[in-house]
N, CA, C and O atoms as CSV, one atom per row, in Angstrom:
chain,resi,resn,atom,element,x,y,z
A,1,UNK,N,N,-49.543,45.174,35.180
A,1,UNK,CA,C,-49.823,44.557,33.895
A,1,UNK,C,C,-49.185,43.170,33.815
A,1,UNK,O,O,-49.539,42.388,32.932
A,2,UNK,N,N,-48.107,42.795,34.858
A,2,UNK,CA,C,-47.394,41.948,33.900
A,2,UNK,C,C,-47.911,40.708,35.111
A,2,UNK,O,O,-47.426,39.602,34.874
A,3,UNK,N,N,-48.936,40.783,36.505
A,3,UNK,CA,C,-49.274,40.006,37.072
A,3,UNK,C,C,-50.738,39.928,36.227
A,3,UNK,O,O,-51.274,38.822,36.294
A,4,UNK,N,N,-51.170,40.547,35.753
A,4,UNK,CA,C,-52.847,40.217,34.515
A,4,UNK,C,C,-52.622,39.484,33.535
A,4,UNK,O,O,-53.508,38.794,33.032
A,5,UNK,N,N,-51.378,39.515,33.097
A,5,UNK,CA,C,-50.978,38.675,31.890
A,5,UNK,C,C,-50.737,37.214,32.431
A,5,UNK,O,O,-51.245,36.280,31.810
A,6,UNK,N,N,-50.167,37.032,33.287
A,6,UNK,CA,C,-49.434,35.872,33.522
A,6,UNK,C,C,-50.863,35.351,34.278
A,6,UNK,O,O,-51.034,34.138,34.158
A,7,UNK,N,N,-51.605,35.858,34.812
A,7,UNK,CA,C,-53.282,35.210,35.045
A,7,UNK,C,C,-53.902,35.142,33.768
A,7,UNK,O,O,-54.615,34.159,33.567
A,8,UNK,N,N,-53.775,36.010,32.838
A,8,UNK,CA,C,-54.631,35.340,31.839
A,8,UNK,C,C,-53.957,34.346,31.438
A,8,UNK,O,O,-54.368,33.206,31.655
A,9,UNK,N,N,-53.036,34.528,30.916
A,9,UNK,CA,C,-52.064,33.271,30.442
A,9,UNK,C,C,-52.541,31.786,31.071
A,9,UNK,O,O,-52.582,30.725,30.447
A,10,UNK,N,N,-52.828,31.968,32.224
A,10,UNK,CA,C,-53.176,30.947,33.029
A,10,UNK,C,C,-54.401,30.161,32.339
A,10,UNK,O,O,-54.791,29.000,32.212
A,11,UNK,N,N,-54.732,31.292,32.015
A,11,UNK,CA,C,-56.419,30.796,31.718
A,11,UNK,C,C,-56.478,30.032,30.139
A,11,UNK,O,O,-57.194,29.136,29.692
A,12,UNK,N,N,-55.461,30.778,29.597
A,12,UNK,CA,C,-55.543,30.481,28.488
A,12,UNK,C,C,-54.415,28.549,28.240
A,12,UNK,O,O,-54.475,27.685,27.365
A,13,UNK,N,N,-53.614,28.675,29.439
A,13,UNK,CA,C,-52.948,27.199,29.587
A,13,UNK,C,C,-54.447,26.123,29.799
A,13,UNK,O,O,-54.724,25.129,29.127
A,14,UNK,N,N,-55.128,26.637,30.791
A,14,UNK,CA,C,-56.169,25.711,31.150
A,14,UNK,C,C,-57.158,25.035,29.773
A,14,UNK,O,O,-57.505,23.896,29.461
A,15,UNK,N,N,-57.321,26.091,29.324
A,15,UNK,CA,C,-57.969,25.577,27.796
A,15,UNK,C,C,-57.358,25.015,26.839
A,15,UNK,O,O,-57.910,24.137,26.175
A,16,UNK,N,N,-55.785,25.532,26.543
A,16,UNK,CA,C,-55.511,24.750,25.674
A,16,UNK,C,C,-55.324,23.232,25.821
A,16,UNK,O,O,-55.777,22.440,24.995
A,17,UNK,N,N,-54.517,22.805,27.099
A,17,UNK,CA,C,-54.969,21.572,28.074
A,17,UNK,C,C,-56.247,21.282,27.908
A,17,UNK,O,O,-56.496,20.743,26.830
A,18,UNK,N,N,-56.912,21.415,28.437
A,18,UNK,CA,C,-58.483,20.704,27.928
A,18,UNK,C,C,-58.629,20.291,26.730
A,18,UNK,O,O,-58.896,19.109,26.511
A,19,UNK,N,N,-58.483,21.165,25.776
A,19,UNK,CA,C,-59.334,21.178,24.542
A,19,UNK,C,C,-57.819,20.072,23.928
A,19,UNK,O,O,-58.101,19.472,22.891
A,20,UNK,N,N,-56.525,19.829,24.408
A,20,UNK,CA,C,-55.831,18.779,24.028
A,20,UNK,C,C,-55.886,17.399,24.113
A,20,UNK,O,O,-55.583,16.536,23.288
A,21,UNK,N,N,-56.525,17.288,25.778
A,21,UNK,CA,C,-57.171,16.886,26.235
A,21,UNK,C,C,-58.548,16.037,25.497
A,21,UNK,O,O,-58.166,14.904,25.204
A,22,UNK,N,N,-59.754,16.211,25.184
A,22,UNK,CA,C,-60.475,16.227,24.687
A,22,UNK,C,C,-60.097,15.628,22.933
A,22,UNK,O,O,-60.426,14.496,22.581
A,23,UNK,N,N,-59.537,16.388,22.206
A,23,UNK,CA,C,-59.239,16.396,21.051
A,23,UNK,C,C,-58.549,14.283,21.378
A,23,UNK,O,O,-58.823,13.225,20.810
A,24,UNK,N,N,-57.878,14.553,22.232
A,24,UNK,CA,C,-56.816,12.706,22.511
A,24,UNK,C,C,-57.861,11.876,22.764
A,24,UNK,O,O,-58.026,11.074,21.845
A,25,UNK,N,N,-58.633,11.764,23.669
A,25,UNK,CA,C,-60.329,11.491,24.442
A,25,UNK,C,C,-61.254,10.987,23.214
A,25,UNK,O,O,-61.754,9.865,23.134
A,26,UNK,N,N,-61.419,12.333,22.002
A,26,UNK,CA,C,-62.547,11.675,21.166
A,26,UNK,C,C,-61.961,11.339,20.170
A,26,UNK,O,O,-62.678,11.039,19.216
A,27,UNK,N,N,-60.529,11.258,19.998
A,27,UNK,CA,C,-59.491,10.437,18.635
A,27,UNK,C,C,-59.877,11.358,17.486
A,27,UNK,O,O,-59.775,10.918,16.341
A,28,UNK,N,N,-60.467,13.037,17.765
A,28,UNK,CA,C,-60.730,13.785,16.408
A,28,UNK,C,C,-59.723,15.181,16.713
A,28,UNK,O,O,-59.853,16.117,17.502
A,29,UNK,N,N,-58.717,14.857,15.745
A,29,UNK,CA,C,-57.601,16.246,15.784
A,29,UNK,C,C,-58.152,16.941,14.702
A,29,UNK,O,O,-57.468,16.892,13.679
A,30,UNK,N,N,-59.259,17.612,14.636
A,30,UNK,CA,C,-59.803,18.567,13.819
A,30,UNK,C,C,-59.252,20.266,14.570
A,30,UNK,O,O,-58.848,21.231,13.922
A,31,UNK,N,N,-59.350,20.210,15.480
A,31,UNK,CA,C,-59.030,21.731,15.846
A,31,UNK,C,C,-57.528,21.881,16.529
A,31,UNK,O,O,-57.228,22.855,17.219
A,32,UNK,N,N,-56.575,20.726,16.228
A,32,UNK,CA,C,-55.489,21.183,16.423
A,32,UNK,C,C,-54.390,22.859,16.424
A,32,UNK,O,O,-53.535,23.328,17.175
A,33,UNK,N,N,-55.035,23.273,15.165
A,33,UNK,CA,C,-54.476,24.506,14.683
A,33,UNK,C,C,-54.904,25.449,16.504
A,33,UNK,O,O,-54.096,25.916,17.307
A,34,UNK,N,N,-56.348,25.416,16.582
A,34,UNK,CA,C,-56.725,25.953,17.629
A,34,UNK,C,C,-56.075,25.554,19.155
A,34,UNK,O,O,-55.800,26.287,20.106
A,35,UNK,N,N,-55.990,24.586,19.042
A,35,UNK,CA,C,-55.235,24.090,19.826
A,35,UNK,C,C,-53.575,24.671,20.185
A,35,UNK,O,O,-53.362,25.133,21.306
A,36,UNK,N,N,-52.694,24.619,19.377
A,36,UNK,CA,C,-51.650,25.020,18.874
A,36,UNK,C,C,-51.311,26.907,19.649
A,36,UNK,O,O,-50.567,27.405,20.493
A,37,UNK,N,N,-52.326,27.336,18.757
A,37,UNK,CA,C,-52.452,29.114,19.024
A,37,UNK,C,C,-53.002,29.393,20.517
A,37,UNK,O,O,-52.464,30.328,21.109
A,38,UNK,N,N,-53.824,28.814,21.058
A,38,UNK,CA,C,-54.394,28.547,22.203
A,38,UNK,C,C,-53.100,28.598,23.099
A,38,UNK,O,O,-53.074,29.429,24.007
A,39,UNK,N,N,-51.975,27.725,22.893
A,39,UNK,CA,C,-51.183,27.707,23.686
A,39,UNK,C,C,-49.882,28.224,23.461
A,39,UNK,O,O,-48.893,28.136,24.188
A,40,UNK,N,N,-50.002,28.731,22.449
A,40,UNK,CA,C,-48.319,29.178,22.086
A,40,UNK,C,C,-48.759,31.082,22.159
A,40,UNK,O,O,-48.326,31.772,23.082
A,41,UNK,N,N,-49.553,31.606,21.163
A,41,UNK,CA,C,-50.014,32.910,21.463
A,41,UNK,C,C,-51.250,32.937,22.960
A,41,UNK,O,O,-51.080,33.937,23.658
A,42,UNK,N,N,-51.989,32.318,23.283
A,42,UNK,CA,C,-52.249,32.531,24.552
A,42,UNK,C,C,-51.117,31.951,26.003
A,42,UNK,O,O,-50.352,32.728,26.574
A,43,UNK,N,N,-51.202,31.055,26.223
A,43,UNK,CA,C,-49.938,30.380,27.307
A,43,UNK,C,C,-48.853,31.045,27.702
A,43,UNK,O,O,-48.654,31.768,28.678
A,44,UNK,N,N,-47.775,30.501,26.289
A,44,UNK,CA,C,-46.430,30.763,26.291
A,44,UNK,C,C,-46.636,32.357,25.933
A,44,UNK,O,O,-46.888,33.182,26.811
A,45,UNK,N,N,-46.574,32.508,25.307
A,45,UNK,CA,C,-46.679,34.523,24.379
A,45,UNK,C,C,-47.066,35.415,25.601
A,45,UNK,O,O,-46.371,36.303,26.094
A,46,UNK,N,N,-48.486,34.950,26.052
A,46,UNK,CA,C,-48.858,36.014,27.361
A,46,UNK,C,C,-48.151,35.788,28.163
A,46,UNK,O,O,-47.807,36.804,28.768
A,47,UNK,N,N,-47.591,34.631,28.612
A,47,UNK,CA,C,-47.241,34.256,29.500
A,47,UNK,C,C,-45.656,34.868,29.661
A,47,UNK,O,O,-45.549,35.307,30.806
A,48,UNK,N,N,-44.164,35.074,28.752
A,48,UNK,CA,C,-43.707,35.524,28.950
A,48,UNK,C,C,-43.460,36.858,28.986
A,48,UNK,O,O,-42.408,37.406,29.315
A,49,UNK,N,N,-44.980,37.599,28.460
A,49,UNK,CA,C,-44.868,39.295,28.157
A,49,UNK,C,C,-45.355,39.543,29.778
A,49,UNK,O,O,-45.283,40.630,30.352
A,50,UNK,N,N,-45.757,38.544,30.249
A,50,UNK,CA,C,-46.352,38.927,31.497
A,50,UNK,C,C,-44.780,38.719,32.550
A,50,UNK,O,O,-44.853,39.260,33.653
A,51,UNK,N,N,-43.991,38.281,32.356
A,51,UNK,CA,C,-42.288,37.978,33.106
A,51,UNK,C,C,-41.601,39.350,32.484
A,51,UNK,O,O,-40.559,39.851,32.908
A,52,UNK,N,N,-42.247,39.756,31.600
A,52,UNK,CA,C,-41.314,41.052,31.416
A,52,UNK,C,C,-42.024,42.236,31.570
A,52,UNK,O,O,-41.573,43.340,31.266
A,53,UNK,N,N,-42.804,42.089,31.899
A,53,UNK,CA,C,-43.564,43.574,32.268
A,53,UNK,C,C,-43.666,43.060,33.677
A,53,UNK,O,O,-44.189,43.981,34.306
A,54,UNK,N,N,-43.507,42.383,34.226
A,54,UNK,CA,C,-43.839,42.539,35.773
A,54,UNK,C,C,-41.608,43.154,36.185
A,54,UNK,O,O,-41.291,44.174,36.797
A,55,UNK,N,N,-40.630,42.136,35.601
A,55,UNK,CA,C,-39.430,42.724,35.597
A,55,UNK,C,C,-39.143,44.094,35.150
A,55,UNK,O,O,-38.179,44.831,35.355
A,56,UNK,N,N,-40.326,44.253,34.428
A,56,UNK,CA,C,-39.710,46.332,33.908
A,56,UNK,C,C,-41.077,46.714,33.687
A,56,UNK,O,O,-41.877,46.734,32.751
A,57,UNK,N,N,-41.020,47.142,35.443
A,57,UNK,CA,C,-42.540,47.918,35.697
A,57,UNK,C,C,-43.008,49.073,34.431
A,57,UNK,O,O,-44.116,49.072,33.895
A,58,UNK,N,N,-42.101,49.846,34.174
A,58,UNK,CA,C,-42.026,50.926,33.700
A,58,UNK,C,C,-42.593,50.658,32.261
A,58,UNK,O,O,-43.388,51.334,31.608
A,59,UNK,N,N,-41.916,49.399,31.931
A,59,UNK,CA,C,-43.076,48.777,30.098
A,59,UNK,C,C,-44.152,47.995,30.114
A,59,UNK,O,O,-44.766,47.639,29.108
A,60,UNK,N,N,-44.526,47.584,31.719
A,60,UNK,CA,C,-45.877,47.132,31.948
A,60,UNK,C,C,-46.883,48.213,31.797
A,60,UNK,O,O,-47.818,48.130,31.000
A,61,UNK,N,N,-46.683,49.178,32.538
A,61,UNK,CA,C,-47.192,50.449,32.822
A,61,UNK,C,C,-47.417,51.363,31.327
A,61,UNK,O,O,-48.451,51.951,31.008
A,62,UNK,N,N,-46.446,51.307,30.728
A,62,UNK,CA,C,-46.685,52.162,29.511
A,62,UNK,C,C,-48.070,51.999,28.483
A,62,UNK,O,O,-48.824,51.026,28.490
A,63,UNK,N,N,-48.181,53.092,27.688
A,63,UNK,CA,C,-49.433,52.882,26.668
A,63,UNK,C,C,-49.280,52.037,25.876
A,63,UNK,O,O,-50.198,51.424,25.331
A,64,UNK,N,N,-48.045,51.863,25.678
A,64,UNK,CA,C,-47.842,50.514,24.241
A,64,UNK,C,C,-48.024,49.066,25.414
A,64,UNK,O,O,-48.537,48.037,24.974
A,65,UNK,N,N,-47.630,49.122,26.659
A,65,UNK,CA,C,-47.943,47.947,27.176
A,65,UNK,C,C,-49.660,47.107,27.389
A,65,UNK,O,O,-50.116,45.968,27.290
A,66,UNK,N,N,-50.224,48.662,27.769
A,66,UNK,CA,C,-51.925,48.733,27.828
A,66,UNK,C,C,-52.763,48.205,26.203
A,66,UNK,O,O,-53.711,47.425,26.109
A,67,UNK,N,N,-52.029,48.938,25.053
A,67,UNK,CA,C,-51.872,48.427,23.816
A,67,UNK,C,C,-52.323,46.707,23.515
A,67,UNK,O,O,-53.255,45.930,23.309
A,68,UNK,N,N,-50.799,46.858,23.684
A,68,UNK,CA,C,-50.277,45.162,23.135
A,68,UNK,C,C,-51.365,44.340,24.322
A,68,UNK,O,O,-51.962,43.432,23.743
A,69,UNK,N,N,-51.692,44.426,25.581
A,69,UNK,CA,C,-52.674,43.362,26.343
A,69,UNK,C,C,-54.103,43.735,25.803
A,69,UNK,O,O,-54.768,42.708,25.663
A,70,UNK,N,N,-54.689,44.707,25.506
A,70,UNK,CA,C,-56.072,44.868,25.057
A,70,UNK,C,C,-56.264,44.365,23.466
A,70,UNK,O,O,-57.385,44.133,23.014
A,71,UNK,N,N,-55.088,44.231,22.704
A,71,UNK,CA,C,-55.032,44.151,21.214
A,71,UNK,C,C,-54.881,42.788,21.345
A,71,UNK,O,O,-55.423,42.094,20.485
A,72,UNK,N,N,-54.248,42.233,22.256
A,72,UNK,CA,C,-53.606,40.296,22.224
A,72,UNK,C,C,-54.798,39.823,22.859
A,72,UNK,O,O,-55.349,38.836,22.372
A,73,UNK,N,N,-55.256,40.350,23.823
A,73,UNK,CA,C,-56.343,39.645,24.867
A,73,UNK,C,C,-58.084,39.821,24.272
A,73,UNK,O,O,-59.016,39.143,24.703
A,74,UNK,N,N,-58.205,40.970,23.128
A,74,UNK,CA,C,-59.689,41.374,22.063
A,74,UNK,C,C,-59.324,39.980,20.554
A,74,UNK,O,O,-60.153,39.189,20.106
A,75,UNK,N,N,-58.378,40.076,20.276
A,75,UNK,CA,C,-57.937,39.406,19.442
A,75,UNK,C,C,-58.053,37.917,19.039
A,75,UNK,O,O,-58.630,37.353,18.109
A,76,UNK,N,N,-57.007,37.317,20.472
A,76,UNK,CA,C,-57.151,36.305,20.163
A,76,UNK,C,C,-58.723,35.516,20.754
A,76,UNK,O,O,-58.718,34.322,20.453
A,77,UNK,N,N,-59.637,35.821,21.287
A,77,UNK,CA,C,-60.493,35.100,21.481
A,77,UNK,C,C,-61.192,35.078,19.734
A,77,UNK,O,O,-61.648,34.081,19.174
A,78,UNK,N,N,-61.104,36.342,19.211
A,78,UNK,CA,C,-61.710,36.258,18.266
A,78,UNK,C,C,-61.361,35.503,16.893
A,78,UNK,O,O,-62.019,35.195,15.899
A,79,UNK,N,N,-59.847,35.326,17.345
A,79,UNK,CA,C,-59.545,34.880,15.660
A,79,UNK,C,C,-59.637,33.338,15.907
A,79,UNK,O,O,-59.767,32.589,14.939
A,80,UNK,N,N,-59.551,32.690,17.581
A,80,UNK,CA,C,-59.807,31.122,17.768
A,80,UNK,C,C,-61.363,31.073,17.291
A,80,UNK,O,O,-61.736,30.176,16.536
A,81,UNK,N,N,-62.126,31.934,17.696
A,81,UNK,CA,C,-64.004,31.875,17.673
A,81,UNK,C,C,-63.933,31.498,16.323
A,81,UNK,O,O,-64.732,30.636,15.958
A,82,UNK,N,N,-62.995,32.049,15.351
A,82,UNK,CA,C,-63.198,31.940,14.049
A,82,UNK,C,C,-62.508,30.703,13.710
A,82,UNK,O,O,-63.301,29.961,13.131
A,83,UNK,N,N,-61.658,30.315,13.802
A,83,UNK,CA,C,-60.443,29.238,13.155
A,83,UNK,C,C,-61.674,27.979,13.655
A,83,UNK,O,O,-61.656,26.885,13.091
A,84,UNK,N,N,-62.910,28.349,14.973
A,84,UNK,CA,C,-63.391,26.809,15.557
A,84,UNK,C,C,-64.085,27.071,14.332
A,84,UNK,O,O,-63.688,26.527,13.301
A,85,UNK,N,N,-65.173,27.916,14.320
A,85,UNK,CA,C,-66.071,27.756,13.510
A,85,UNK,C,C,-65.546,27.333,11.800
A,85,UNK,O,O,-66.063,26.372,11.231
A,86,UNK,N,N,-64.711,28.001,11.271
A,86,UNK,CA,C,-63.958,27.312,10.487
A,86,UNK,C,C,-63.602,25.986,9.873
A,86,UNK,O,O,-63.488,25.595,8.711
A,87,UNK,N,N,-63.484,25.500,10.913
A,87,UNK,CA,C,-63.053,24.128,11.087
A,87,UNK,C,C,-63.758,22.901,11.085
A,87,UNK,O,O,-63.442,21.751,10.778
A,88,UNK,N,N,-65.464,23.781,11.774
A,88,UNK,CA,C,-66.608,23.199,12.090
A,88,UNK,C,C,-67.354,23.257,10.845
A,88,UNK,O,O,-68.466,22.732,10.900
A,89,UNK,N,N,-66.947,23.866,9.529
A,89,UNK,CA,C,-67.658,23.949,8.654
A,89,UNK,C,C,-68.651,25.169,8.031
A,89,UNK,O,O,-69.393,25.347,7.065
A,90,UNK,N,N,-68.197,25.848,9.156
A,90,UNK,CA,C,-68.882,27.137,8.806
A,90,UNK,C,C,-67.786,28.017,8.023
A,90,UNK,O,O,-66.614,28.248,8.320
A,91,UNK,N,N,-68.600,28.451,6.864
A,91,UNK,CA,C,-68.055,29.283,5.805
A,91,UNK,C,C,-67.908,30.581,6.027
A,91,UNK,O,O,-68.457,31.146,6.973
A,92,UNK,N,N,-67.023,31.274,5.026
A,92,UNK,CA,C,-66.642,32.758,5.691
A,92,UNK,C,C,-66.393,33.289,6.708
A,92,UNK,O,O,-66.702,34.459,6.936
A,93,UNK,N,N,-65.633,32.344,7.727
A,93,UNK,CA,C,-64.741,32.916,8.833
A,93,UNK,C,C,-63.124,33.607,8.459
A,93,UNK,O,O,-62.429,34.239,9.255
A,94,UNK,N,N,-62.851,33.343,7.308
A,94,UNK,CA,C,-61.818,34.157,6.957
A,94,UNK,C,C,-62.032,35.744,7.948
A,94,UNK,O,O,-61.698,36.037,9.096
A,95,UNK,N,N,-62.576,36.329,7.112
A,95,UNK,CA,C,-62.799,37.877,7.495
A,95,UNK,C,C,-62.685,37.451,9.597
A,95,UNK,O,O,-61.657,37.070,10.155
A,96,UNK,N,N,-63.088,37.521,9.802
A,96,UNK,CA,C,-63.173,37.445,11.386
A,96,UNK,C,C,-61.894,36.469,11.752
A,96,UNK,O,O,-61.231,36.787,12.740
A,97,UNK,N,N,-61.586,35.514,11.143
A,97,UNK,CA,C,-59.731,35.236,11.675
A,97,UNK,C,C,-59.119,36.211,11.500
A,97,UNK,O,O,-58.435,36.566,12.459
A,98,UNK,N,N,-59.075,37.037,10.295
A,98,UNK,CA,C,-58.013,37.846,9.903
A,98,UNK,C,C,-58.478,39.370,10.866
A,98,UNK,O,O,-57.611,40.193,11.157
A,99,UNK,N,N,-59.492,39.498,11.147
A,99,UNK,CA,C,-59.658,40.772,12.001
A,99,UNK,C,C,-58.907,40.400,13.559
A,99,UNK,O,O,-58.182,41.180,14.176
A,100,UNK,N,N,-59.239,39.186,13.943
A,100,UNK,CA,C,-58.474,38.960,14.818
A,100,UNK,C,C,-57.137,38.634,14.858
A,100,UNK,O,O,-56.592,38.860,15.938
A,101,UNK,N,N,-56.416,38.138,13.932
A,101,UNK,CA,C,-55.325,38.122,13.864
A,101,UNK,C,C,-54.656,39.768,13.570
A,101,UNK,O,O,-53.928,40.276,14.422
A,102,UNK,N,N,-54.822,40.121,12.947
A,102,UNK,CA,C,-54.840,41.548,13.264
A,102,UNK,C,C,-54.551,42.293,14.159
A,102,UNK,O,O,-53.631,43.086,13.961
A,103,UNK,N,N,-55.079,42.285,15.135
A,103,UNK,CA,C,-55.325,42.630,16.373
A,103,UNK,C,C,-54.498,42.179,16.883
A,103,UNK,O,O,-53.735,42.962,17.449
A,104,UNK,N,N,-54.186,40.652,16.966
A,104,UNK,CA,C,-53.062,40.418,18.144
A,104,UNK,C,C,-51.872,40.835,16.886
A,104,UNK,O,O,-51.248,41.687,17.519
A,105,UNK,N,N,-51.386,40.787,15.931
A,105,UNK,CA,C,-50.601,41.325,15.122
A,105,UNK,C,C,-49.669,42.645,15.954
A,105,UNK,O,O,-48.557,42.782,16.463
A,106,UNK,N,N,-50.580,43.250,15.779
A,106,UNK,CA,C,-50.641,45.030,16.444
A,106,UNK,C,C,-50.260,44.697,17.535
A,106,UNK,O,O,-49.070,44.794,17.833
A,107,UNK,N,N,-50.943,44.347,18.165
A,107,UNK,CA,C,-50.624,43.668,19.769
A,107,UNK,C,C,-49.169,43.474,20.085
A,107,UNK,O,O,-48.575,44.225,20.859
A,108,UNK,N,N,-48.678,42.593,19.557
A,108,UNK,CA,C,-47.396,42.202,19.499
A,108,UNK,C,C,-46.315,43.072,18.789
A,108,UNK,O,O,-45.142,43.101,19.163
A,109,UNK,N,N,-46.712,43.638,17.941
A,109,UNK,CA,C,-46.349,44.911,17.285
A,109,UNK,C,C,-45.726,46.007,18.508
A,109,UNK,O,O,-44.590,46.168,18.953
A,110,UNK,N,N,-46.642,46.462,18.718
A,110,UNK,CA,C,-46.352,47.152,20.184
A,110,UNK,C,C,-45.998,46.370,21.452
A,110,UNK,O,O,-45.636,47.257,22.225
A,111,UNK,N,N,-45.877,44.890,22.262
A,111,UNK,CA,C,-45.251,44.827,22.716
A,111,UNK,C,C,-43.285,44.574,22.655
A,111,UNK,O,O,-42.493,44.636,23.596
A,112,UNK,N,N,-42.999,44.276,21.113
A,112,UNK,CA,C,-41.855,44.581,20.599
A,112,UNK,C,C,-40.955,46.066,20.740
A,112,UNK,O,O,-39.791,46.258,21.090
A,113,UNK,N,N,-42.210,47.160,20.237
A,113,UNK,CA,C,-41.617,48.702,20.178
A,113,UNK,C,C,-41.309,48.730,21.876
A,113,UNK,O,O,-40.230,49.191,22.249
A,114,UNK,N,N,-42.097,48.322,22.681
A,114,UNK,CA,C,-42.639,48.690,23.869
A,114,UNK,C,C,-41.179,47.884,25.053
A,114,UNK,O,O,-40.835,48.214,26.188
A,115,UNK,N,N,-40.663,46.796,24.148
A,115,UNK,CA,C,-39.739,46.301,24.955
A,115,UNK,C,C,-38.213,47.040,24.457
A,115,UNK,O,O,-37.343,47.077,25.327
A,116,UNK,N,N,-37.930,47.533,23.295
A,116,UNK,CA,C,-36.753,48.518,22.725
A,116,UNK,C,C,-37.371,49.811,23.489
A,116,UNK,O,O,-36.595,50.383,24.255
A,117,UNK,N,N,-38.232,50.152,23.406
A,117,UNK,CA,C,-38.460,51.617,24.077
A,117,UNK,C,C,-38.060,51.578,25.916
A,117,UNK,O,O,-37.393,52.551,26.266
A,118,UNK,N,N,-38.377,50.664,26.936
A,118,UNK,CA,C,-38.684,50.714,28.313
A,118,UNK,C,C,-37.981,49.392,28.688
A,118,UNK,O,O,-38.259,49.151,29.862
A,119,UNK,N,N,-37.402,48.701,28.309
A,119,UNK,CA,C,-36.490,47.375,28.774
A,119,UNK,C,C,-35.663,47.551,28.339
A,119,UNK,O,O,-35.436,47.470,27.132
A,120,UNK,N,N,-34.653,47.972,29.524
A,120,UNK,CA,C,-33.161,48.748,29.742
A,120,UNK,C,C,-32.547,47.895,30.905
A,120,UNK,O,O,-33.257,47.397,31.779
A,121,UNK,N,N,-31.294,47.767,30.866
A,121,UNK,CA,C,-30.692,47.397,32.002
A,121,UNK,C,C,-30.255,48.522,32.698
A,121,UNK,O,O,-30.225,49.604,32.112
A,122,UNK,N,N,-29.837,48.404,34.119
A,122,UNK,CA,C,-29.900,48.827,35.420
A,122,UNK,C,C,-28.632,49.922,34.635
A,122,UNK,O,O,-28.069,50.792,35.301
């Protein structure tokens, strides 16, 4: 689990880079916010749950670990899909940010329980 994370993470650095990228390029900081979450809950966030589940196999492995990556990784594509469209002018993306935020909510929810429960020292 904690080498899937730190690849998605990857993926999710590459975009937020771009789309920072881009945003500097056409002089329009309209999707900053997206920008922002892109890299702090995708990047950094996956990115260090993925350094601690690969260090404590045992909370990579667990159900709350399987949890928190299917709830963070369903989530956040959905609540950015929403914050773009949002942003872009399309109305009533509330409901679909907040389902996705949600989700990674929970997500993180359980990788918290999941690091007091199975991240122990030696």
């Amino acid at each position: 689990m904690g080498v899937r994370l730190i690849q998605i993470a990857a993926v999710y650095f590459i975009i937020g880079v771009g789309l920072g990228m881009f945003m500097s390029m056409s002089h329009d900081f309209a999707l900053s916010s997206v920008h922002a979450h892109v890299n702090l809950l995708g990047w950094a966030s996956l990115g260090l749950a993925g350094v601690v589940y690969h260090l404590f196999p045992q909370a990579g492995g667990s159900t709350a670990g399987k949890i928190h990556f299917w709830l963070h990784n369903l989530g956040l594509p959905v609540m950015m899909i929403g914050l773009i469209l949002l942003n872009s002018g399309v109305e009533g993306m509330e409901p679909v940010i907040a389902i996705g935020g949600t989700a990674v909510t929970i997500g993180i929810i359980s990788f918290v329980y999941n690091v007091f429960a199975h991240v122990k020292s030696s």
